[in-house]
N, C-alpha and C positions, 0 to 999 in steps of 0.2 A: 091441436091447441086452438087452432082457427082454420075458418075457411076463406080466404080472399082472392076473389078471381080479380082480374084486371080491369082498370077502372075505367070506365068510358071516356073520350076524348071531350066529354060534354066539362068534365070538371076542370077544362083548363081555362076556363072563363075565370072572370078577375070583376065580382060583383059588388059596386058602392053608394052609396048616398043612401035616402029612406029606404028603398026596395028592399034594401039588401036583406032586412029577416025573412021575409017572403021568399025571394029568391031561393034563400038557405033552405028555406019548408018544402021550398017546390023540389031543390037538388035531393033532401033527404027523401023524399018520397021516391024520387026517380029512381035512390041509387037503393033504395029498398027492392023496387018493382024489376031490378036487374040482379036480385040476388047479392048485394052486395054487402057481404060481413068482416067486421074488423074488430077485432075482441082483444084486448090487452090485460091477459089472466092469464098465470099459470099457477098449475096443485101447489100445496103445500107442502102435500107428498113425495112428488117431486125433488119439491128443496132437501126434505128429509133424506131421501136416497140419494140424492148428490152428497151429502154432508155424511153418510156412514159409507157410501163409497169411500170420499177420501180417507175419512181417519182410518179405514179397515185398508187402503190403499197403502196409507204411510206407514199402519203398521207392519205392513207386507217386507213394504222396504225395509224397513229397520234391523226387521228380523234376518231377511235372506245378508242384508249388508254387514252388518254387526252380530248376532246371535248364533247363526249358521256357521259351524266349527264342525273339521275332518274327525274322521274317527282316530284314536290312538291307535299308534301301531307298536309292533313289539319286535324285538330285535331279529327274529325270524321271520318276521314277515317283508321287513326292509335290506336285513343283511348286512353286513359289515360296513355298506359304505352307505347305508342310508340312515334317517334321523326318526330312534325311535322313543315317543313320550312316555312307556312305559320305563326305559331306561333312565330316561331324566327324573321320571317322580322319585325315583332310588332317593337320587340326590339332596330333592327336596324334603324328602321325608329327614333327613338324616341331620339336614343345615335345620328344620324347624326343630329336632329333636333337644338342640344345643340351650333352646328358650334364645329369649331376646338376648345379643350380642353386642353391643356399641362400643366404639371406640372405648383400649383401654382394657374391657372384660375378660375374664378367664372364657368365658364360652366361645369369644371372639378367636382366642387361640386354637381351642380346639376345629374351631371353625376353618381358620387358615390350615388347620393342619391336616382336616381329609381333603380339602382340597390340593393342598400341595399331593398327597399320596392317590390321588385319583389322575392327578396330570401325570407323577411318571409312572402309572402305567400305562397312562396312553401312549409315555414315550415307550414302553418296550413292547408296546404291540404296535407301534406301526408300521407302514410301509418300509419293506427295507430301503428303497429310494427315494425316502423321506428321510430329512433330520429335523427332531423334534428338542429342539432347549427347553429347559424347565430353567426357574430362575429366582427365587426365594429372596424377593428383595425389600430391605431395611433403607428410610429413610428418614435418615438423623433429625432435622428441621427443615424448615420452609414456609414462605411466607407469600403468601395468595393478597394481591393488591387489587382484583379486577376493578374496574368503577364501573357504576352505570348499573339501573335497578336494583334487585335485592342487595346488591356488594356496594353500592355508593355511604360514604363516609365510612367503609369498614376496611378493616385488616385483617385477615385470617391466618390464623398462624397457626403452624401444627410442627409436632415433633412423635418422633419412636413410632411410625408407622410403619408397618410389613405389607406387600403385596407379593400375592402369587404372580407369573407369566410364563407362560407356554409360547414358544415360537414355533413354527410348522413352516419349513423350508426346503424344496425340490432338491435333491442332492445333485443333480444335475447341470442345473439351472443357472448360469453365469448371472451373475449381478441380484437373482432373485432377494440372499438378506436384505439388500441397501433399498430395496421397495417393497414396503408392509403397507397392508390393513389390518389397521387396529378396529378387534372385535373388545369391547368394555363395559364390566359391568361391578357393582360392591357387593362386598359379602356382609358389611357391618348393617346394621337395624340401629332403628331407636332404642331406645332402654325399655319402652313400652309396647314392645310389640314382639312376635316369635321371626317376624317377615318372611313369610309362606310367600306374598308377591313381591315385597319389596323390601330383596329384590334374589332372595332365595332361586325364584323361578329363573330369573333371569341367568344366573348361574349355573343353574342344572341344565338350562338350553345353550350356555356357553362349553360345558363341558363336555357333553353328549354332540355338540360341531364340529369339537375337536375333536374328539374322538373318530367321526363320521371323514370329517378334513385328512385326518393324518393318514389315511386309506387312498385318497383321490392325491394329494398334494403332488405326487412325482410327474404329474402332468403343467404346472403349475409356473408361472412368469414369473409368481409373484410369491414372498411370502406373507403369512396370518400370523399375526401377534395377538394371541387373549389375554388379556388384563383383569386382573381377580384381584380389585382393588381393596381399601379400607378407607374410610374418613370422610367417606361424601358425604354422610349423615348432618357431617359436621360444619360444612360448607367446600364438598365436592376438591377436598386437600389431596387425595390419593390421586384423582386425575389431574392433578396439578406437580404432585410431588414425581410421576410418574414423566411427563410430558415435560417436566424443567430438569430430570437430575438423570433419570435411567437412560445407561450408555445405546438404547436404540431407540431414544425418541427421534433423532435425526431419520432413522428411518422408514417411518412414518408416514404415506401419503393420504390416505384419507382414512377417520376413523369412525365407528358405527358405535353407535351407544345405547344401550339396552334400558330400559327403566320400567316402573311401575307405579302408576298415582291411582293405585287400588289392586285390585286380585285378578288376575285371569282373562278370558274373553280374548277377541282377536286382538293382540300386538299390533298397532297399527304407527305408521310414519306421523310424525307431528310437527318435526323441527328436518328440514334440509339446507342445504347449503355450506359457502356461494355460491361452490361451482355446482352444474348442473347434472354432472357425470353419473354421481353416484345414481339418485333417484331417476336417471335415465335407465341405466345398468335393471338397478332392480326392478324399474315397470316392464323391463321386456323380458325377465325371464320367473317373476316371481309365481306362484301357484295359488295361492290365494293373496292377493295385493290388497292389502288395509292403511291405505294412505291419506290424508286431511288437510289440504292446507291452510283452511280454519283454524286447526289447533296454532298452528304458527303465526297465525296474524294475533291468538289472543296472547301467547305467550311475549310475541313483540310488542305488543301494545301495552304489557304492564299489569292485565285485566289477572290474573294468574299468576301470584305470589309465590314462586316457585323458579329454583333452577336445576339444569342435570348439567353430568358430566361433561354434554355434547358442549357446553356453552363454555367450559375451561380451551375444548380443544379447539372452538371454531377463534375465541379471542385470544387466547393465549399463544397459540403453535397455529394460528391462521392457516388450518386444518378443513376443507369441505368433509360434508359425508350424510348420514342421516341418523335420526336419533329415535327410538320406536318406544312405546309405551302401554304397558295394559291399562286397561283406563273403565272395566267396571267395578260396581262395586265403589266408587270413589268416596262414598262415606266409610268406610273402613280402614281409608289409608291411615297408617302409623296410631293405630290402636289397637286393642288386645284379638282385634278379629279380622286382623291380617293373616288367618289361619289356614291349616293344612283345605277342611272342609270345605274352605267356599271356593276352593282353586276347581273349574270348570273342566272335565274332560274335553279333551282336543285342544284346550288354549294353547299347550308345548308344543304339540303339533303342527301349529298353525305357523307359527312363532320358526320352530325350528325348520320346518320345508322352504319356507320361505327364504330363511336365513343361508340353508344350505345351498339353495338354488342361485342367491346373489353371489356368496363366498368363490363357489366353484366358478362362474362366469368372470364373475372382479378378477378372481387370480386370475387368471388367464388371461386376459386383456391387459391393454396397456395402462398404467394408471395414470392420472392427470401432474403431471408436471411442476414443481413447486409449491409453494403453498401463498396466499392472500397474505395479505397486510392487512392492520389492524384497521386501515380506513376502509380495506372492503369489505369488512364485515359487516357494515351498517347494511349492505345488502339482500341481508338475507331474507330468504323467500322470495328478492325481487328480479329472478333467473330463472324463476321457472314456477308453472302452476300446475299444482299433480293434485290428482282426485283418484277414487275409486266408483267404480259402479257397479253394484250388490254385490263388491268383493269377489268378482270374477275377472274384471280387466280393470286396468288403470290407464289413464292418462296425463300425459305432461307435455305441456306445452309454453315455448318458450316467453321470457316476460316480453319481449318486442314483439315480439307476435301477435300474442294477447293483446298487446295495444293499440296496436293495429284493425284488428279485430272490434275492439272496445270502442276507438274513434271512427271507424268506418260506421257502424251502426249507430252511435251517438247522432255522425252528419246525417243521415240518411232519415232515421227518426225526426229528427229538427226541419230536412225537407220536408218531409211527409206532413208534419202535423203546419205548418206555414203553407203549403198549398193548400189544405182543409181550411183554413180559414180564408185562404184567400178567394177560395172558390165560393166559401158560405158569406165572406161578409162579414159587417159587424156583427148579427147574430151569434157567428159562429164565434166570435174572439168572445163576448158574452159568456158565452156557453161554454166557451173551454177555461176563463178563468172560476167559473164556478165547480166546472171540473176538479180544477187545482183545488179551488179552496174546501171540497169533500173532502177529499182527501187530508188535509188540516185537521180537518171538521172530526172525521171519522177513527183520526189519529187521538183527538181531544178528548173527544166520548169515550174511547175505548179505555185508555189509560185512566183516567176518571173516575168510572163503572167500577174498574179493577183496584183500582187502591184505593177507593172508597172502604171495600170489603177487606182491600189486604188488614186497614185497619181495625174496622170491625170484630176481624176473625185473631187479630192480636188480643182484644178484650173478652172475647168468647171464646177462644182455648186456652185449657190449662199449659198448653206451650204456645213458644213464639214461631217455635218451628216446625207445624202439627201432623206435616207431609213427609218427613224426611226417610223414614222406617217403610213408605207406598207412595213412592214418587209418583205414580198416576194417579194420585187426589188431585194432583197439581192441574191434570184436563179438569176436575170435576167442580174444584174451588173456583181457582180462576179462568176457564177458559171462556163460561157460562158468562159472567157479569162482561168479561173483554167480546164478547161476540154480540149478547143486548146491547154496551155501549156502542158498537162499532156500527150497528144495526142502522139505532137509533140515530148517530150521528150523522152515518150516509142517508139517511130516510129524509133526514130534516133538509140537507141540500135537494135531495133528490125533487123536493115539493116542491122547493124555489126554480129548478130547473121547470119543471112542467108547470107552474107557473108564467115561468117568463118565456119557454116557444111557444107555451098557446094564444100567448099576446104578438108574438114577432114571428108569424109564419110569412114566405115570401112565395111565390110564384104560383107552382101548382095546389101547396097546400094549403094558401091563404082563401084557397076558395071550396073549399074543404067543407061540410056542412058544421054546425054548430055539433051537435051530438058525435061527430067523430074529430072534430080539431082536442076534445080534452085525452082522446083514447093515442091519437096520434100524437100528442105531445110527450104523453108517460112513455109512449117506445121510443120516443125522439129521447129522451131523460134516460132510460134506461141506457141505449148505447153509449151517450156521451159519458155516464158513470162509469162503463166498462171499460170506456180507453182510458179513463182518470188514470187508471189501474196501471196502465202503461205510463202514464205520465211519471206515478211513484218509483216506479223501477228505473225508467231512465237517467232520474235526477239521482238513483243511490249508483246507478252502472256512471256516472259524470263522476259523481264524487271519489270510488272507486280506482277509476281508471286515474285521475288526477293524483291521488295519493297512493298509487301501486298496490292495492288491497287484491290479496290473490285470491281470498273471497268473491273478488267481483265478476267470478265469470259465473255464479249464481246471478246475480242481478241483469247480467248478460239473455242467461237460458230462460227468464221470469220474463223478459222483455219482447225477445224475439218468438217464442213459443206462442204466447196467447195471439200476438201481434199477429204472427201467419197464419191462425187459425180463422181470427176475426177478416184478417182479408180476403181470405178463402171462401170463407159462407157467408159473407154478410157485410163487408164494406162496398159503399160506392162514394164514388168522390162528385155524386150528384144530388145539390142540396134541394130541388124538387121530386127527386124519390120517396114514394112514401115507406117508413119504415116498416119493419116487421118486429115480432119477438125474436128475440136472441134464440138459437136452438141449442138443446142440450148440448147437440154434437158440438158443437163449438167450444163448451166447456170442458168437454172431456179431452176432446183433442188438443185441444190449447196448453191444458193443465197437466198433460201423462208426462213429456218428457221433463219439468219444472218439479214436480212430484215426484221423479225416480231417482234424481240428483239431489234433493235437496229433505224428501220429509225426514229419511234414514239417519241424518245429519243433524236435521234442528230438534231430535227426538234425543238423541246422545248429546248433546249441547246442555238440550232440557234439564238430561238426568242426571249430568257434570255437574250443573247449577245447585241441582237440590243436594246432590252432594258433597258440595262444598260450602254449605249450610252446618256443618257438623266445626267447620274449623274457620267461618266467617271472620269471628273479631279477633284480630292482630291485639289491641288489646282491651282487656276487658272492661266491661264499662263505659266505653270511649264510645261505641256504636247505638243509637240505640236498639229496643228488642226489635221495634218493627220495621228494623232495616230492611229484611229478607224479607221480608211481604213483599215489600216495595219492590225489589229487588225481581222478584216473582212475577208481580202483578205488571211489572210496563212488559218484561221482555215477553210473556204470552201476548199482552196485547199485541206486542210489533210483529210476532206471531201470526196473530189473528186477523190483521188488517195488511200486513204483505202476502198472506198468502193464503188468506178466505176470499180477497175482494172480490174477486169475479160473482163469486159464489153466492155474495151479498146483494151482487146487482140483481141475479136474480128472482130475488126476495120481495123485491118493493111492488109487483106486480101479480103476486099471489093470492087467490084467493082467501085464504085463511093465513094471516099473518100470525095470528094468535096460535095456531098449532104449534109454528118455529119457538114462539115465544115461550107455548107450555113445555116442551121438549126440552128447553134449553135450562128452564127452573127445575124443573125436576131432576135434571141432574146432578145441578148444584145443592139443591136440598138433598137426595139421597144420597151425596158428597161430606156435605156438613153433619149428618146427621150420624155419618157412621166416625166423625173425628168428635165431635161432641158427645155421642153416646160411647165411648170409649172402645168401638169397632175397631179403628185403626189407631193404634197408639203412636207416640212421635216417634218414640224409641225403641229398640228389642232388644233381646241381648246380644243379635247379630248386628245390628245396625244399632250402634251405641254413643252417647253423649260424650265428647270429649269434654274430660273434670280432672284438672289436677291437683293433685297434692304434695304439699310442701313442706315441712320444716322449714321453718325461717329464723337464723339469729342475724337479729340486728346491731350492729354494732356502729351503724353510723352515727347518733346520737352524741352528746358531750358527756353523758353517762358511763362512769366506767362500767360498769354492768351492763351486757349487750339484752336487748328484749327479746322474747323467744317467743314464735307462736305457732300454730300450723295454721297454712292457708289456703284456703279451696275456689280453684276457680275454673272458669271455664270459656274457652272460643267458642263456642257454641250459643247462640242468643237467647236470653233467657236468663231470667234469674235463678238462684240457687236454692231456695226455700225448700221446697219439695224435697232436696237431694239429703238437703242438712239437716229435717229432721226425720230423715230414713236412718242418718248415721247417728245422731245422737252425738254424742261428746261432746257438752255444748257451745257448741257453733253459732256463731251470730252471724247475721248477713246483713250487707248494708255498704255503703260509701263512704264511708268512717274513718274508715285504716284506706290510706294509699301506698301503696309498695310498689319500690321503684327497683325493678329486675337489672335496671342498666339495660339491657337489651330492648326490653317493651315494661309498661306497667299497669299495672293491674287497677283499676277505677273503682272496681266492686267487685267486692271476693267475700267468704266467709273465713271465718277464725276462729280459733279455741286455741286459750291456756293452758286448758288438760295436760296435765303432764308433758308439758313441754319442755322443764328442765332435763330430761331424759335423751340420752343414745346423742348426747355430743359433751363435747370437752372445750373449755376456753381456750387449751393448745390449736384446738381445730380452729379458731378465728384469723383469717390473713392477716397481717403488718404489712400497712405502708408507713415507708419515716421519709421523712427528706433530709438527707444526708447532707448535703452542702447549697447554700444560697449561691444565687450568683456573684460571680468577684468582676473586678474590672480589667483584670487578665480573661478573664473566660465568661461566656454567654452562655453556659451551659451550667444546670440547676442538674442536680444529683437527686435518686428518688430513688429507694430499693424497696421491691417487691416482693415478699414471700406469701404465698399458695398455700401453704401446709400441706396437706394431706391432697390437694385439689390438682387435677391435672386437666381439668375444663373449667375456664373461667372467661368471664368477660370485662374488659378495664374502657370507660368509658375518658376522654383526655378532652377537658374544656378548652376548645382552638380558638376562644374568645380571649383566653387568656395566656394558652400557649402557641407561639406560631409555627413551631416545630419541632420533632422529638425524634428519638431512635430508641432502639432496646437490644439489650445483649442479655445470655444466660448471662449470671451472676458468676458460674464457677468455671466453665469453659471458655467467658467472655467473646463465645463466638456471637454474631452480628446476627439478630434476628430480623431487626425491621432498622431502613437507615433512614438518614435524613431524607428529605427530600417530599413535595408536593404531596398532598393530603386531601382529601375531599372531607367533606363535613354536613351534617345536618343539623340544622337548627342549634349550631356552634359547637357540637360532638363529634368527636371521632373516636369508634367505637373499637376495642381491640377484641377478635375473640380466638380462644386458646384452645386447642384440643388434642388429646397425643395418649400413647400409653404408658405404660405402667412408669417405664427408666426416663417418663421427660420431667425436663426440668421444673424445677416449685422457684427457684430464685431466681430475683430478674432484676438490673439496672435498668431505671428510664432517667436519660436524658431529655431535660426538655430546653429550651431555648421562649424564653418568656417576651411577649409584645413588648415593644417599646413604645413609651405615652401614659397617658394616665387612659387607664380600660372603664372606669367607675360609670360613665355616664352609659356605658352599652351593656352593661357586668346582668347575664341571665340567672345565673347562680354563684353564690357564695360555695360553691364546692368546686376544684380543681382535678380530683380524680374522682371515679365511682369506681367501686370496683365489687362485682358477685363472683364468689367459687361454688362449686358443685360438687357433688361428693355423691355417689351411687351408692349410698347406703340408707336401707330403711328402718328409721329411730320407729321403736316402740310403741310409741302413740299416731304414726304413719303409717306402720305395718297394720294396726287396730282400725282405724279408718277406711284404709283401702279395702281392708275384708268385709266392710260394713257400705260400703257402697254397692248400692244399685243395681244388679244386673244389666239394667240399661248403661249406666255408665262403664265409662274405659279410660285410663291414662292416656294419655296423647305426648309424643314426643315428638321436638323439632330441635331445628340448631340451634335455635334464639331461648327455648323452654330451659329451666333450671330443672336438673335433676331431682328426687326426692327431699335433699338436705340440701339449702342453700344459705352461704353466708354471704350476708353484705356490711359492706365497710366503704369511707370517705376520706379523701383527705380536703382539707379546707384550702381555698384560697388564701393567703398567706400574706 
C-alpha cells in the first residue's frame, strides 16, 4: 500500500515566520533525497472484496446457524427410545388431512380424537415401570382477564372446550406426580389454514416425545405432562382453561410451550423465564441449541403483535420455562400455505432431539421450587442472556453478570477515550466531537438515501409490498441507496475532519512539509472515523445495559472486538506519531467474532420483517401503503451504518471511489429492474396476500331491515384494485363504506351487493334488549344477549358510560365474568367469546351505569356493539373466494370475523 521508512530526526524542528515556505521546500526535498514516501490510497478493489467477503461471510452464518437441519431419522435407526421424524410426519400428515379445524369444527373433533387414540397406545406400549394417564378433558367455561399488551381492555371468555393430556410417571418414584413438566402445544388452526406448522408439527413432536419418554421415564424424579390443547387460536383459553381448572395444574413446575409463526426450520428458544433453570438445563445438554434472546426483547417490547401459550403460563400460574418457535416461512403464517409441502425435512428432528435431550435431563433433576408472583414476571428475560452460535453451542449468562461485564467496559472505554484527549488536546476533543457528529451525520444520509426511494418505489410498483414473495430484493432495493447515503454522509465529515488536522497539527507533525501535512491529515481522519464506530456501539452497550436489553451483549461484542483489534495494530496514545493507513487485517480481525454472532441473526430479523409484511395493518386503511417501505428503508440503514462502518472508513481513501459507487447502482438497478419488469412478483401462490372475505349483515342502523354486503379486505398494504377486478362481482373499492368489526375496522375495503340477500336468515341476526332500567333499589341495568346460531362473537361495553358489569349464561345462570376492575381502551372494553358446539348463545349482562351527567365526555352514542360469526360460506362467498387470485389467501386470527358476520348496537339510552 506504501512504503514509509522512518523519518529523520531532522523533522522535529518547529519552523515559523517568513521562512517558513522555504524551509517547507528545503524539508520536502530532503525528505524526498532520503527516500521518504507517504501515500494515503487504497484499491477500490480492495473495498470490493471486503464487501462480498462480509456479505458471503454473513451469509455463511445464517446458513450454518439457521438453515443447517439433521437428517431425519426413522424408527429403526433411533429405536424405541429415541425420536424419530419420520414417525412424527405420520402424525402430521393425518392432523393436515382433517383441513382447517378451529374451535367449534367437526374436523377439530376428529382431530382431538386420533390424538386421544394415538396417546393410549402410547399408554399400552410403554415401560412397564412407567405409568402413563391419558385424560380426555372438557372444560365447561372460563374466563381469561390477562391485562397488559394484546389482552389490555379485553375479556376472553370461552366455553365447551376439550383437551387431550398424557401424564408419564416413574412408577417407582415417591413424590414424582406432585412435580411435572408441562410439555404444550394446540391442535385447533384458524378457519383458514390446514396448520401443517401451526401447530400440527408441533403436535406430532409432542406425541413422538411421549412416545420416546414413556420408554426412559422409570428412570425419572420427575413426571412429563403433554397438553394437546384447543382454543389458543382464540386467545390462548385452553392453556388458561387447563392451568385454572385441571386437577394437576398444582403439579406443575415449569412448563415448555411449543409454537409456530410460520412452517419448519430450526425450532428455536424465543421467550424464557424468570427463573433461569430451565434455559440453563437445556443449553447444557441440547444437540442442536436454537436460542435468541432478540426474539424476547422484541416480543417484550410490543414490536410483535402476537401471544402463545408460554405467556398464560408465565402470568397466570407464575410458571418459568421456555417457549420455542418455528419461525420460517413467516409469510405464510395462518393462511392457506401453512401446508404439508413447505414443512422442511429435519425441522422435527431438530425440534425433537432437542426436546428429548432437555426432557430426559429436567426429569431427573431437581426442578426449581415454587413458582413467581405476578410482580416477577415483569422480569422476564432479565435473569439471564442465552444465544446460540452456528447452532452448535449455546450460551447463558447471568443478568448480574452481564452487567457487570457491560459496566466494566462502559468505565474502561470512557477511561480510554478521556486519556486520548487528554493526551491530544484540544485538537483531539475537536476531533473526537466531529467523530460523534459522523456518526449523526452518516446516520442522517442513510436513512434519507433509503426512504427517499422507499417512496419512490411505492409510486413505481404495482404493489406496496414488491419484496415479500424474494426477501433478498430487500439487500438489492434498499441496501444500495442506505450504503451511498451512509457513504456520502461519513465522506462529508470525513472532509471537515482533514480539513481541520491539517490546520491544527501540533508538535512533530506541525513541521511536516506542505505536500505531506494534506496526506497526513486524511490518515489522521480516517482513524478518528474508525473509532467514531466504537463510539456508536458504546452509547447503544450504555443504553442497553441501563435498560436490561438482553440484546445488548451484541453491542458489547461490536465494541470490544474492533476496539482490540485497533489497539493491537495500530493504536498509540502518542499524538506526535505519524499515522499510517488502517490495514486490512485489522478489519477482518476486528469484524470475525461481531460477524459470527450477530449477521445469522440480523439476516432472520431481516426476513421476519419482510414477512410480517403480509399481516402489517391491524386495520385496514388506518396505515398508510408506504408504511413498510419505511419500515424497510431505516431498519437496513441501521443495518448498514452499525455494522458497515468500519468498512466505510476504508472508502474515503480509495483510489476509485466511483467503482464502489458503480457496484453499489448496479445493483440496485438490476434489483428494480427485475420487480418492475415483472421478474420478481410481490406474491405467489406460496407466498400469498392475505384478503379476506366477508358476508356482512348489518343491522346496526335505525332501519328495520339489516344491509347486507360482502366485504374484501386486506392486512396486507396495498390497495385492492387489482384483486377486485380479477373477481368480478362487482366490487367497488374505496373509503366509502366503514365497517366497524368491534374488534378492529376496516377503513378501506371493497364491496358488492351481488347476491348478497343469499345463505342467511333474519333469525340468524343477534338480539340485544335491555330488559330492566335502573331502579333506586338496585344499580344494576339488565341487558340479555342472544347469539343465535353464533358461538364466536365479540361484545364491545362503552366504560364511558358503564362503570361496571358482569355476565352469566342466560340458562345455567352460572357466573362467567364478575364484577370487578376492568381496563379499557379508548373508553371500550371489549368481550371476546369462543367455545364449541354445546356453548351457550344466551347471556345476561349486568351493567352498573356512571353516576353524573357523561354528555360532555360521551365518544359514542352507542352502549353495546356487538359482531357474531358463523363459519359458514353464503353462496356469493363461496363464488368469490374461488375467484380469487392464486396469489391471495384468507388469513385468520382471534380478532378476524369468520366468513359470515353479523353486526348489531344498542344505543345509549
Amino acid at each position: 500500500m506504501r512504503q514509509r521508512p522512518k523519518v529523520a530526526s531532522s523533522l522535529d524542528g518547529d519552523g515559523s515566520g517568513s521562512n517558513q515556505d522555504n524551509r517547507n521546500e528545503e524539508k520536502d526535498k530532503s525528505l524526498k533525497n532520503k527516500g521518504v514516501v507517504l501515500v494515503a490510497i487504497r484499491s477500490s478493489y480492495s473495498i470490493l472484496g471486503l464487501l462480498a467477503l462480509m456479505i458471503y461471510g454473513a451469509w455463511s452464518v445464517y446458513y450454518y446457524q439457521f438453515e443447517s437441519l439433521p437428517s431425519p431419522a426413522s424408527l429403526e435407526q433411533v429405536g424405541k427410545r429415541g425420536f424419530s421424524e419420520y414417525e412424527a410426519m405420520k402424525h402430521v400428515k393425518v392432523l393436515t388431512q382433517f383441513g382447517p379445524h378451529p374451535v367449534g369444527s367437526h374436523a377439530l373433533e376428529g382431530a382431538l380424537q386420533y390424538v386421544q387414540n394415538v396417546a393410549e397406545n402410547i399408554k399400552k406400549s410403554a415401560h412397564w415401570e412407567v405409568i402413563v394417564d391419558v385424560d380426555f378433558y372438557h372444560s365447561k367455561y372460563g374466563a381469561n382477564n390477562m391485562d397488559g399488551g394484546l389482552f389490555e381492555g379485553r375479556t376472553l371468555v370461552y366455553a365447551d372446550l376439550d383437551h387431550v393430556v398424557l401424564r408419564i410417571i416413574p412408577k417407582y418414584a415417591s413424590g414424582a406426580a406432585e412435580n411435572a413438566i408441562l410439555v404444550s402445544s394446540h391442535i385447533d388452526t384458524v378457519f383458514s389454514t390446514e396448520g401443517a406448522g401451526d401447530c400440527s408439527s408441533c403436535i406430532a413432536v409432542m406425541l413422538e416425545l411421549a412416545r420416546a419418554v414413556s420408554q426412559w421415564a422409570h428412570g425419572f424424579k420427575n413426571a412429563i405432562v403433554f397438553l394437546f390443547n384447543t382454543g389458543e387460536e382464540e386467545g390462548l383459553n385452553g392453556a388458561h382453561s387447563f392451568i385454572t381448572q385441571h386437577p394437576w395444574n398444582d403439579t406443575i413446575r415449569v412448563a415448555i410451550d411449543l409454537e409456530a409463526m410460520g412452517i419448519g426450520g430450526k425450532s428455536g428458544i424465543f421467550q424464557t423465564g424468570p427463573d433461569t433453570w430451565a434455559v440453563e438445563k437445556f443449553a447444557s445438554v441440547a444437540k442442536y441449541p436454537s436460542a435468541q434472546i432478540f426474539s424476547q426483547d422484541l416480543f417484550a417490547s410490543g414490536v410483535i403483535k402476537s401471544a402463545t401459550d408460554f405467556q398464560v403460563y408465565r402470568e397466570v400460574a407464575g410458571l418459568s420455562g421456555l417457549d420455542f418457535a418455528f419461525t420460517d416461512y413467516t409469510a405464510i403464517y395462518h393462511t392457506k400455505n401453512d401446508k404439508l409441502k413447505l414443512l422442511k425435512p429435519g425441522s422435527l428432528q431438530h425440534l425433537g432431539e432437542n426436546m428429548l435431550s432437555f426432557l430426559l435431563h429436567a426429569a431427573s433433576s431437581s426442578l426449581p421450587e415454587g413458582k413467581t408472583s405476578n410482580s416477577d414476571t415483569g422480569s422476564l428475560g432479565k435473569n439471564a442472556i442465552y444465544f446460540d452460535i452456528l447452532g452448535t453451542y449455546m450460551i447463558t449468562v447471568p443478568q448480574n453478570l452481564a452487567n457487570i461485564f457491560y459496566k466494566s467496559v462502559i468505565g474502561q472505554s470512557l477511561l480510554l477515550w478521556v486519556t486520548s484527549i487528554y493526551k491530544g488536546g484540544y485538537p483531539a476533543a475537536v476531533a473526537l466531537a466531529l467523530s460523534f457528529l459522523s456518526v449523526l451525520v452518516t446516520l442522517i444520509c442513510s436513512i434519507s438515501f433509503s426512504c427517499v426511494f422507499a417512496f419512490m418505489l411505492y409510486f413505481m410498483s404495482t404493489s406496496a409490498v414488491p419484496y415479500v414473495s424474494y426477501p433478498l430484493l430487500v439487500v438489492g432495493l434498499f441496501g444500495p441507496p442506505a450504503f451511498l447515503g451512509a457513504l456520502t454522509g461519513q465522506h462529508v465529515v470525513y472532509r471537515a475532519l482533514v480539513s481541520y488536522l491539517s490546520r491544527t497539527f501540533v508538535g512533530r507533525k506541525r513541521s511536516l512539509p506542505t505536500s505531506l501535512q494534506t496526506t497526513v491529515a486524511k490518515l489522521d481522519a480516517e482513524r478518528w472515523l474508525f473509532k467514531a464506530g466504537f463510539l456508536q456501539w458504546l452509547l447503544l452497550l450504555a443504553i442497553g445495559a441501563y435498560y436490561q436489553i438482553g440484546v445488548s451483549y451484541i453491542a458489547l461484542v461490536w465494541l470490544v472486538s474492533p476496539a482490540f483489534a485497533y489497539g493491537l495494530l495500530e493504536a498509540t496514545l502518542s499524538p506526535d506519531r505519524l499515522p499510517k493507513a488502517l490495514k486490512t487485517v485489522t478489519l477482518i480481525i476486528g469484524l470475525f467474532v461481531p460477524f459470527l454472532l450477530s449477521s445469522g441473526v440480523v439476516i432472520r430479523l431481516s426476513a421476519t420483517i419482510v414477512g410480517y409484511a403480509v399481516r402489517l395493518v391491524r386495520n385496514p386503511g388506518s396505515t398508510p401503503d408506504w408504511a413498510m417501505n419505511l419500515i424497510v428503508a431505516v431498519f437496513v440503514s441501521m443495518v448498514v451504518c452499525l455494522m458497515l462502518w468500519h468498512l466505510l472508513c476504508y472508502v474515503h481513501i480509495s483510489d476509485k471511489k466511483l467503482l464502489v459507487v458503480i457496484a453499489a447502482s448496479s445493483l440496485f438497478l438490476l434489483s428494480l429492474a427485475a420487480v418492475l419488469g415483472g421478474f420478481a412478483p410481490p406474491f405467489t401462490e406460496d407466498t400469498a396476500r392475505a384478503v379476506n372475505v366477508v358476508h356482512v349483515v348489518d343491522a346496526t342502523g335505525t332501519s328495520p331491515d339489516p344491509v347486507s354486503y360482502i366485504s374484501m379486505f386486506s392486512g396486507t398494504p396495498g390497495n385492492l384494485i387489482k384483486e377486485a377486478d380479477h373477481v368480478g362481482e362487482g366490487f367497488v373499492c374505496g373509503r366509502d363504506r366503514y365497517i366497524d368489526f368491534v374488534t378492529f375496522s376496516a377503513n378501506y375495503s371493497c364491496w358488492t351487493t351481488k347476491n348478497a340477500e343469499m345463505g342467511w336468515l333474519k333469525l340468524d341476526i343477534p338480539v340485544i334488549h335491555l330488559q330492566k332500567h335502573s331502579e333506586t333499589d338496585s344499580p344494576e341495568t339488565l341487558i340479555t344477549i342472544d347469539t343465535k346460531a353464533s358461538t364466536r362473537w365479540s361484545l364491545a361495553i362503552n366504560t364511558i358510560e358503564i362503570e361496571d358489569f358482569k355476565m352469566k349464561d342466560a340458562e345455567s345462570t352460572d357466573e362467567l365474568i364478575p364484577y370487578g376492575k376492568k381496563s379499557s381502551i379508548d373508553g371500550w372494553h371489549i368481550i371476546q367469546f369462543s367455545g364449541g358446539k354445546k356453548s351457550p348463545t344466551k347471556f345476561i349482562l349486568s351493567v352498573v351505569f356512571r353516576t353524573g351527567n357523561t354528555t360532555e365526555k360521551r365518544k359514542s352514542d352507542q352502549l353495546l356493539r356487538l359482531r357474531t360469526d358463523v363459519n359458514r360460506l353464503t353462496p356469493p362467498v363461496d363464488t368469490i373466494i374461488a375467484k380469487l387470485p392464486r396469489w391471495c389467501s384468507p388469513f385468520g386470527k382471534s380478532t378476524s370475523p369468520l366468513t359470515l358476520a353479523f353486526l348489531t348496537s344498542l344505543p345509549v339510552v
